[in-house]
PyMOL CGO cylinders between C-alpha atoms (Angstrom):
from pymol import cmd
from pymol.cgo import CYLINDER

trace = [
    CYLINDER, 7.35, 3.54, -7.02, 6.94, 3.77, -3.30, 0.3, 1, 1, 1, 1, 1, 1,
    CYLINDER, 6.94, 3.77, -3.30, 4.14, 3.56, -0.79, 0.3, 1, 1, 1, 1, 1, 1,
    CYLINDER, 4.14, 3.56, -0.79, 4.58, 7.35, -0.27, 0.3, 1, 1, 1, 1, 1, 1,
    CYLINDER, 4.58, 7.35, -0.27, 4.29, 7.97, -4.30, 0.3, 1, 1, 1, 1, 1, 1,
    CYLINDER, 4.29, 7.97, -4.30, 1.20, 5.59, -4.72, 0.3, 1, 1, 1, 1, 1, 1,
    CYLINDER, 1.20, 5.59, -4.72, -0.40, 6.94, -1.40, 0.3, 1, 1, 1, 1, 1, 1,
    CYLINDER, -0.40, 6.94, -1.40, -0.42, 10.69, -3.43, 0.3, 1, 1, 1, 1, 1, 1,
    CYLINDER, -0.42, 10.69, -3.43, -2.01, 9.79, -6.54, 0.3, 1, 1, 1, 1, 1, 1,
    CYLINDER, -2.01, 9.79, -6.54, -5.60, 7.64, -4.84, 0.3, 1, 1, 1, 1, 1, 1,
    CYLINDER, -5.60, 7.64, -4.84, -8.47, 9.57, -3.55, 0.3, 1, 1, 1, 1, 1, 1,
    CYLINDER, -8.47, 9.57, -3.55, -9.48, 9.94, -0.20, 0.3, 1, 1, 1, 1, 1, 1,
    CYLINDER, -9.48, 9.94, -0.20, -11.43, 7.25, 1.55, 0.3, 1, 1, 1, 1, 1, 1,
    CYLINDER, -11.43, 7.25, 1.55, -9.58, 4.27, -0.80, 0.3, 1, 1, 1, 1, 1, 1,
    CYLINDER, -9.58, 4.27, -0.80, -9.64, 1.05, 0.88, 0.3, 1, 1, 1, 1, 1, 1,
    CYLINDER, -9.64, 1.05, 0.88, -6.22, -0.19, 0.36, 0.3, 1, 1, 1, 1, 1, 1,
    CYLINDER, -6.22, -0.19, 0.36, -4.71, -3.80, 1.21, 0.3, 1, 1, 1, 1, 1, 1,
    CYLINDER, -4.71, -3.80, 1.21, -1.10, -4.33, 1.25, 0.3, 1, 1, 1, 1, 1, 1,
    CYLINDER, -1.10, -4.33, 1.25, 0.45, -7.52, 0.73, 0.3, 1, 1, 1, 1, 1, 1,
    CYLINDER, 0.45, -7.52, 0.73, 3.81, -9.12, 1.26, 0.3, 1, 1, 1, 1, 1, 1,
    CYLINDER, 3.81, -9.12, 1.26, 5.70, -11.03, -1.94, 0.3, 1, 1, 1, 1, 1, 1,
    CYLINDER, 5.70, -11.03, -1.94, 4.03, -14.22, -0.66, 0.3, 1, 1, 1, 1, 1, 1,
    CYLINDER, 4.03, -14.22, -0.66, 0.60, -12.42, -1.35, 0.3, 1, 1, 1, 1, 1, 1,
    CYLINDER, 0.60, -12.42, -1.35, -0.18, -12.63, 2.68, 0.3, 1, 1, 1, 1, 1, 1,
    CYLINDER, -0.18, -12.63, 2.68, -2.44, -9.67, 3.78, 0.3, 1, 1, 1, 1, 1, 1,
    CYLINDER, -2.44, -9.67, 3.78, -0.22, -7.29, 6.13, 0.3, 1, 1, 1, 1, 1, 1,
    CYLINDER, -0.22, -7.29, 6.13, -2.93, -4.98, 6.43, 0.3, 1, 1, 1, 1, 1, 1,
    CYLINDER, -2.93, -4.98, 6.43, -6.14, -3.63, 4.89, 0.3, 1, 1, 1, 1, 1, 1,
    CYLINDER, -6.14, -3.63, 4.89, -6.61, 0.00, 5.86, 0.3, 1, 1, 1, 1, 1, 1,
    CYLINDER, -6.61, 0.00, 5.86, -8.68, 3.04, 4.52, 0.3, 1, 1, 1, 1, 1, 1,
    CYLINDER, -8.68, 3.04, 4.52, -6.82, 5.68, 3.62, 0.3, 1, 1, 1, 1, 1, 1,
    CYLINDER, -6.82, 5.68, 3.62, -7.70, 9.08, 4.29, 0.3, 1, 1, 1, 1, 1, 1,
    CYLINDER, -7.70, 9.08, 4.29, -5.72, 11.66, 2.46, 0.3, 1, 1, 1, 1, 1, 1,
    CYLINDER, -5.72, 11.66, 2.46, -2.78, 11.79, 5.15, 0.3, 1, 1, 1, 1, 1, 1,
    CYLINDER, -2.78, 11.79, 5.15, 0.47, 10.04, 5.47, 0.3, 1, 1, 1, 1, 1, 1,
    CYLINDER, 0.47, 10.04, 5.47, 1.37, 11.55, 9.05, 0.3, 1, 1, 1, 1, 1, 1,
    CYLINDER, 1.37, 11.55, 9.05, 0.41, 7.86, 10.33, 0.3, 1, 1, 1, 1, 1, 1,
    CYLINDER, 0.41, 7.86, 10.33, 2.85, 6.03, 8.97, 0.3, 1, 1, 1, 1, 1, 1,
    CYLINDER, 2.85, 6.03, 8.97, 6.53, 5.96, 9.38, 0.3, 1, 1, 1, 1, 1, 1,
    CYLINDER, 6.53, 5.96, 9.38, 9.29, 6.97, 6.71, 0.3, 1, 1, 1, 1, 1, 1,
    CYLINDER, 9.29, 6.97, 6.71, 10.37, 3.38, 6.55, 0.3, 1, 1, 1, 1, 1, 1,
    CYLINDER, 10.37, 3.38, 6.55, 6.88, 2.05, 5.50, 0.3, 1, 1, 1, 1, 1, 1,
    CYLINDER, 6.88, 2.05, 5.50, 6.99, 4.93, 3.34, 0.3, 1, 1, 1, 1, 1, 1,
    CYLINDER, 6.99, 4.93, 3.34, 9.76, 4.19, 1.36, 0.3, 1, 1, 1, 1, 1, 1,
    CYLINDER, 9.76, 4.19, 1.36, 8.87, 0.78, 0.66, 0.3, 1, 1, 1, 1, 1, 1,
    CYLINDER, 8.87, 0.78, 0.66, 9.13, -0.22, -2.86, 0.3, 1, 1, 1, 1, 1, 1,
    CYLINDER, 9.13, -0.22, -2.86, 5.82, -1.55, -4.55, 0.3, 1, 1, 1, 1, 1, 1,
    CYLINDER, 5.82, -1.55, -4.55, 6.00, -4.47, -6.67, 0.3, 1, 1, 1, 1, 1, 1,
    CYLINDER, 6.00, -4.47, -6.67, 2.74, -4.41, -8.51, 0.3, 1, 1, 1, 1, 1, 1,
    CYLINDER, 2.74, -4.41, -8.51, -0.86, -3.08, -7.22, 0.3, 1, 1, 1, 1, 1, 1,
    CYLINDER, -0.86, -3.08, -7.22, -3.96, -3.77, -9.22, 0.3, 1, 1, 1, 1, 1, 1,
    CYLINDER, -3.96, -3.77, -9.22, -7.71, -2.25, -8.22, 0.3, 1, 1, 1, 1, 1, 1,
    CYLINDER, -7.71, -2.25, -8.22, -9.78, -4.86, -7.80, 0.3, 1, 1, 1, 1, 1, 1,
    CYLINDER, -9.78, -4.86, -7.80, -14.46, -5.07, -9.16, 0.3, 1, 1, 1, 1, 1, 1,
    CYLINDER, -14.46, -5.07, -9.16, -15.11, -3.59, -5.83, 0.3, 1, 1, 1, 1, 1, 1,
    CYLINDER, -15.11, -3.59, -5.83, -12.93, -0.41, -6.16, 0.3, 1, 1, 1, 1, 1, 1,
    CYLINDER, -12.93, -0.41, -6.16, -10.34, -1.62, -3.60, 0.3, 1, 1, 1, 1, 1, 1,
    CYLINDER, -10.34, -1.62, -3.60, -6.29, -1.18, -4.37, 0.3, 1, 1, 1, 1, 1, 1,
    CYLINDER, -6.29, -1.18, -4.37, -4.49, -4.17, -3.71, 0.3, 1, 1, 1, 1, 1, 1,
    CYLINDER, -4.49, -4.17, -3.71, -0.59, -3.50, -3.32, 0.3, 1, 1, 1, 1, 1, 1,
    CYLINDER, -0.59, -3.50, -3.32, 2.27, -6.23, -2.84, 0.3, 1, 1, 1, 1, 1, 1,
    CYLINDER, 2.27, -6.23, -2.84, 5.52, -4.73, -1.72, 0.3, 1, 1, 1, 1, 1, 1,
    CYLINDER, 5.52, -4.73, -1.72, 9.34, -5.61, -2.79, 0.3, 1, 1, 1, 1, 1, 1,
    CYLINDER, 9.34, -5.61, -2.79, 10.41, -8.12, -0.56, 0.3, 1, 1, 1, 1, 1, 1,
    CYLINDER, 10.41, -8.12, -0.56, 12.65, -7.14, 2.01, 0.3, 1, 1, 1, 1, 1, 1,
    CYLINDER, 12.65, -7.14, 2.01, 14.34, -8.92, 5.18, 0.3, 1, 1, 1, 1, 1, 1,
    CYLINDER, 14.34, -8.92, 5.18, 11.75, -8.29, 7.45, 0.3, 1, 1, 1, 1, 1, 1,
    CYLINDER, 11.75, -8.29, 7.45, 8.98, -9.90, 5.22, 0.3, 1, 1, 1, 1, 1, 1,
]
cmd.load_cgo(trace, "trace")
């Protein structure tokens, strides 16, 4: 699945964190319902695994790649 796919399916207003494969926070962002923000390269990341954590926040960690 990529960013783009996962993006689709949350809800408006989702806090999302991303993480890199060492679990270090890239960036915590809430996401509003449009993708026009990010580039198609973020976008076509590949996501690892992403779990919702007690408080309602999606937690993603991307495929590793060479710029991680």
């Amino acid at each position: 699945m990529t960013v783009e796919s996962l993006l689709k399916k949350l809800d408006v207003d989702t806090n999302i964190i991303l993480k890199d494969t060492h679990d270090k926070t890239l960036i915590n962002f809430i996401y509003r319902g449009h993708t026009e923000m990010f580039d198609s390269t973020f976008l076509n990341r590949e996501v690892n695994i992403f779990r919702t954590n007690c408080s309602g926040t999606v937690i993603v960690n991307l495929e590793d790649t060479k710029n991680d």
